[in-house]
C-alpha positions in Angstrom: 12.3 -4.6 6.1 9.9 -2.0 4.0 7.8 -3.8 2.0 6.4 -2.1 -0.9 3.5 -3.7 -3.0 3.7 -3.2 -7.1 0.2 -4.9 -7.9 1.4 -5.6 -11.6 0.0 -9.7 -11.3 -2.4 -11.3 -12.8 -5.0 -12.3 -10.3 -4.5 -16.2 -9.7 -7.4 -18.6 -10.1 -9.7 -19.1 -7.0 -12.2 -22.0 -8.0 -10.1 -25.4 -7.0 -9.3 -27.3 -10.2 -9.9 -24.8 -13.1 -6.8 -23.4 -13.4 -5.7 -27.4 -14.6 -8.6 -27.8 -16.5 -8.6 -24.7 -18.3 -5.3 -26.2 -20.2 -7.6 -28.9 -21.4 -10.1 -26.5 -23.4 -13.1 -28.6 -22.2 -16.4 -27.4 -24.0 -18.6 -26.1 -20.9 -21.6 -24.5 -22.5 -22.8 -24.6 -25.9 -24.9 -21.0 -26.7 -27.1 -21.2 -30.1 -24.4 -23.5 -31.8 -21.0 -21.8 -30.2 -18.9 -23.5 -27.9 -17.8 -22.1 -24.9 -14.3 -23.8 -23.0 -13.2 -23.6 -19.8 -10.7 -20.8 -20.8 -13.9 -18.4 -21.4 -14.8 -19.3 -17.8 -11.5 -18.2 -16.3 -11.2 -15.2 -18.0 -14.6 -14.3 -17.1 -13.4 -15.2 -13.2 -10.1 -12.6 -13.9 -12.4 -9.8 -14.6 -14.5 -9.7 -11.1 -13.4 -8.2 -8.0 -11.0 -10.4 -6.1 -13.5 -11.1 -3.6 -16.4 -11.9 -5.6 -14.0 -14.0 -8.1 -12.7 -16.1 -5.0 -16.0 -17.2 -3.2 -18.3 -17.7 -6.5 -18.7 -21.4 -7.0 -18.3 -22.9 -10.6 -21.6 -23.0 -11.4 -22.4 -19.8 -10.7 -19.3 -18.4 -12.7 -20.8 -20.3 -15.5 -24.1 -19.0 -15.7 -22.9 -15.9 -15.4 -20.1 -16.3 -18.2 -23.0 -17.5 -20.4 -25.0 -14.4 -19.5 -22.2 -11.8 -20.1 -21.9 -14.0 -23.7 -25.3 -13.9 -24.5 -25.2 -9.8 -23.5 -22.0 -8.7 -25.4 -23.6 -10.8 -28.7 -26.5 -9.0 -28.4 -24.3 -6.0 -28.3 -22.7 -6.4 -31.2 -26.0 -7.0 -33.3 -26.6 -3.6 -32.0 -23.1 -2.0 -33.7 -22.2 -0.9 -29.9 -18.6 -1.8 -31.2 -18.4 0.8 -33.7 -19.6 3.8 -31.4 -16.8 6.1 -30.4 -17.4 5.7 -26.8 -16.9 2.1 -26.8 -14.0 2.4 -29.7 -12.2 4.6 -27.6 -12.9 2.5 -24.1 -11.6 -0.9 -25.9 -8.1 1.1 -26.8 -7.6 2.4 -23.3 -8.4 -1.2 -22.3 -6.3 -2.6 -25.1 -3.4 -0.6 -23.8 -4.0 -1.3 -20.1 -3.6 -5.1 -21.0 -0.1 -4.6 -23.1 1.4 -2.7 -20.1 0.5 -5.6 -18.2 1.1 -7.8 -20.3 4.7 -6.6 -20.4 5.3 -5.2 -17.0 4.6 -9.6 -16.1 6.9 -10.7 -18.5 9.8 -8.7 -17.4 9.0 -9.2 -14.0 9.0 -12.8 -14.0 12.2 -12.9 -16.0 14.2 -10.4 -13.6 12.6 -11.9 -10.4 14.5 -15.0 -9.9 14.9 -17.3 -7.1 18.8 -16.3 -6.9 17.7 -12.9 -7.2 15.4 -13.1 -3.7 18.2 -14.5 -2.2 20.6 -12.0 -2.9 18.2 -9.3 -1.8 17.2 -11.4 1.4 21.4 -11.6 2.4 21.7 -7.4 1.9 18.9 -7.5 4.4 20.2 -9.7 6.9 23.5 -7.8 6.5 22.2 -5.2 7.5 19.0 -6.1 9.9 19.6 -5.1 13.9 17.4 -6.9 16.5 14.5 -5.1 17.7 13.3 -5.5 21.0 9.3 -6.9 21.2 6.9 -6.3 23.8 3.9 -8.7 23.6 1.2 -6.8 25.6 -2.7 -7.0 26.1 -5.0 -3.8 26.5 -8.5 -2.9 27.8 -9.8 0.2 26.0 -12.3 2.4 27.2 -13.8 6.0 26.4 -13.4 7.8 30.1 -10.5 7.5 33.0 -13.0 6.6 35.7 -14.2 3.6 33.6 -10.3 2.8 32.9 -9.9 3.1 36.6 -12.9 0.9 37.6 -11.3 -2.4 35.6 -7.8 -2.1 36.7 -9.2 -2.1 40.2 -11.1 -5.2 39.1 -7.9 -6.4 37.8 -6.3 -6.0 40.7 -8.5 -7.7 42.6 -7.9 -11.1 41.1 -10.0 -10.4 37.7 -9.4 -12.3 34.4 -7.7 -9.9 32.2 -8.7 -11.9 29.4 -12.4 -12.4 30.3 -12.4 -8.5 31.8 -11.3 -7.4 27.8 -13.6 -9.1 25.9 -16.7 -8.0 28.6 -15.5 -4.4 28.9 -13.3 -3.7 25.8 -14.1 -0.6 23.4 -11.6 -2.4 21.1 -13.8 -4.5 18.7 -11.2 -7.2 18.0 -11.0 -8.1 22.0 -14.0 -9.8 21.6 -12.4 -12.6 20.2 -8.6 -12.0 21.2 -9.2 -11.0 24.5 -7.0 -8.1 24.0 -3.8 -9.7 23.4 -1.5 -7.4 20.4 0.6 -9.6 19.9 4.3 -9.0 19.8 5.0 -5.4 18.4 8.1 -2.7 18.0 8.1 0.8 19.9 7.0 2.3 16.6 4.6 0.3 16.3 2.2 1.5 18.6 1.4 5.3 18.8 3.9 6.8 21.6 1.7 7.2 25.2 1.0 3.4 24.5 4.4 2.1 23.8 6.2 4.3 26.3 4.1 2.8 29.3 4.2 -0.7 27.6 8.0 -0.7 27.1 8.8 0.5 30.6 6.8 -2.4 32.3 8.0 -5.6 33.0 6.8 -9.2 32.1 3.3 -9.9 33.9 3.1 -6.4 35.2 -0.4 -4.1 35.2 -0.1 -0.3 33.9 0.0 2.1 37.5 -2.5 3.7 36.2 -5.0 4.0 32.7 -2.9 5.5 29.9 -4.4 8.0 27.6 -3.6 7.8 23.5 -5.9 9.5 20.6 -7.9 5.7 20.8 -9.3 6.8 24.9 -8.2 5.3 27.9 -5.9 2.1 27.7 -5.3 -0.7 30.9 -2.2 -2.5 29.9 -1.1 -5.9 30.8 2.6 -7.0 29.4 2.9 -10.4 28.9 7.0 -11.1 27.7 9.8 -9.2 26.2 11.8 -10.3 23.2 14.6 -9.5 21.1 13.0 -10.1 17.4 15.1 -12.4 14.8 15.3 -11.5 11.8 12.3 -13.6 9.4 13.5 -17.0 7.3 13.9 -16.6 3.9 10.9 -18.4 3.5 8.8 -15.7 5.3 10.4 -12.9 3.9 10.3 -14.1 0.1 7.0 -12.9 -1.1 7.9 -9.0 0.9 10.9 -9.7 -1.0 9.0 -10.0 -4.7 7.2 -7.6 -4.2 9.6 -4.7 -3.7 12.3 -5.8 -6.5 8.8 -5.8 -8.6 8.3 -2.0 -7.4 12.0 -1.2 -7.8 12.7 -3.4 -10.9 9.6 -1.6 -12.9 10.4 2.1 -11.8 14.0 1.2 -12.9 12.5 0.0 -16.2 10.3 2.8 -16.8 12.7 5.7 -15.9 15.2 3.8 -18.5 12.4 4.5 -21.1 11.7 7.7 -20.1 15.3 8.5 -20.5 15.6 7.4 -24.0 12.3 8.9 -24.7 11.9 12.2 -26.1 8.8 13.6 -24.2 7.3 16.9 -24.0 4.5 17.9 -21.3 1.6 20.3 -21.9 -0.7 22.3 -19.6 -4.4 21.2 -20.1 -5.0 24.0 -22.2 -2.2 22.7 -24.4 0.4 25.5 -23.3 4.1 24.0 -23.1 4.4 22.7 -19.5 7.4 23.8 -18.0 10.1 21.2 -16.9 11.6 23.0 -13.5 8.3 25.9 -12.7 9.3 28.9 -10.7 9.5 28.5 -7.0 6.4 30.9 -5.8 7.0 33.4 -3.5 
């Protein structure tokens, strides 16, 4: 299935509990007589970077809601509001907001449960089983090096222990080199041409080379891949009727729109340019 990802949704609440409590309007921090509530704390929480907003602890979110309080007051004893820099910021803002605002409304309305479902049947209607190879790999920089560990290998060494001591591949350190199931296209072509010719429990002949260096493959099974429950496949699912479902909405509103385009300079822009020879 291509999955598409319209980031249109408001970021969800990270601190355990204060999405509940920010229904109550709790007073959590009174500031030279004003009252701050819970809701002041969440919004505050919307506005950092995903990460930062989902391992800050409450406490900390609070002092530093009370700090950005105590900063934009001071601001406005200042008459920062009324400078055109900051006038013109707060529309761009403003309008940022309404479009999503809007583009969540909609969203939510046309993305219905019975909605996924019909989506998820066209899929399956049309999904053909794949065949999986789930294969292990020992990556280095040179073919003598490549060489060297699959004569180890053959020798009675532990793939497993061999990738995560000799491994170029940073994520063998913990894995031991094991991909995973994966599709043909998955993998960049010298890989999955030796890896889909070889059978369950077989080594590579010999080290294949890809753009990454040197590779030592070890297949593990074979598998014909099911299509994903409608469980899995759900939030894939939401995401690309929110990408279709807001570029059908837009172009609907561009066609009842009348619009004409400009040039930087503020020349007429035109609609279909000359082909340039």
């Amino acid at each position: 299935m291509k999955t598409t990802f319209a980031r249109l949704f408001v970021l969800s609440l990270c601190v355990p509990g204060l999405a509940a409590a920010a229904d109550k309007e709790a007073v959590v921090a009174e500031i030279n007589g004003a009252k701050l509530h819970t809701s002041d704390v969440v919004a505050y929480q919307r506005s950092l970077p995903p990460q930062m907003a989902a391992q800050a602890p409450y406490p900390v979110l609070l002092d530093m809601t009370v700090n950005n309080y105590l900063v934009a007051e001071q601001a406005r004893k200042d008459g920062l509001e009324k400078d055109p820099q900051v006038r013109q910021a707060l529309k761009e803002l403003e309008s940022q907001l309404l479009v999503k605002a809007w583009m969540n409304r909609k969203l939510k309305a046309a993305i219905t449960d019975g909605a996924v479902k019909q989506a998820y049947d066209r899929y399956l209607a049309e999904f053909k089983p794949e065949e999986e190879v789930r294969a292990r790999h020992i990556l280095t920089e040179g073919e003598d090096a490549a060489k060297a560990v699959l004569a180890d290998l053959k020798k009675g060494a532990d793939f497993t222990e061999t990738a995560k001591a000799k491994s170029k591949d940073p994520s063998a350190k913990t894995n031991g080199g094991d991909l995973g199931f994966f599709t043909k296209d998955e993998m960049v072509k010298e890989f999955a041409d030796a890896a889909f010719a070889m059978k369950p429990g077989e080594l590579s002949a010999a080290p294949v080379k890809s753009q990454f260096g040197w590779h030592v493959i070890k297949v593990d099974d074979r598998r014909m891949a099911g299509a994903p429950s409608l469980e899995q496949a759900a939030p894939a699912i939401r995401e690309q009727l929110a990408e279709e479902t807001a570029q059908k909405m837009v172009a609907d509103m561009r066609g009842k729109a009348k619009v004409k385009l400009f040039t930087p300079d503020g020349q007429p822009l035109e609609a279909n340019p000359p082909a340039k020879k």
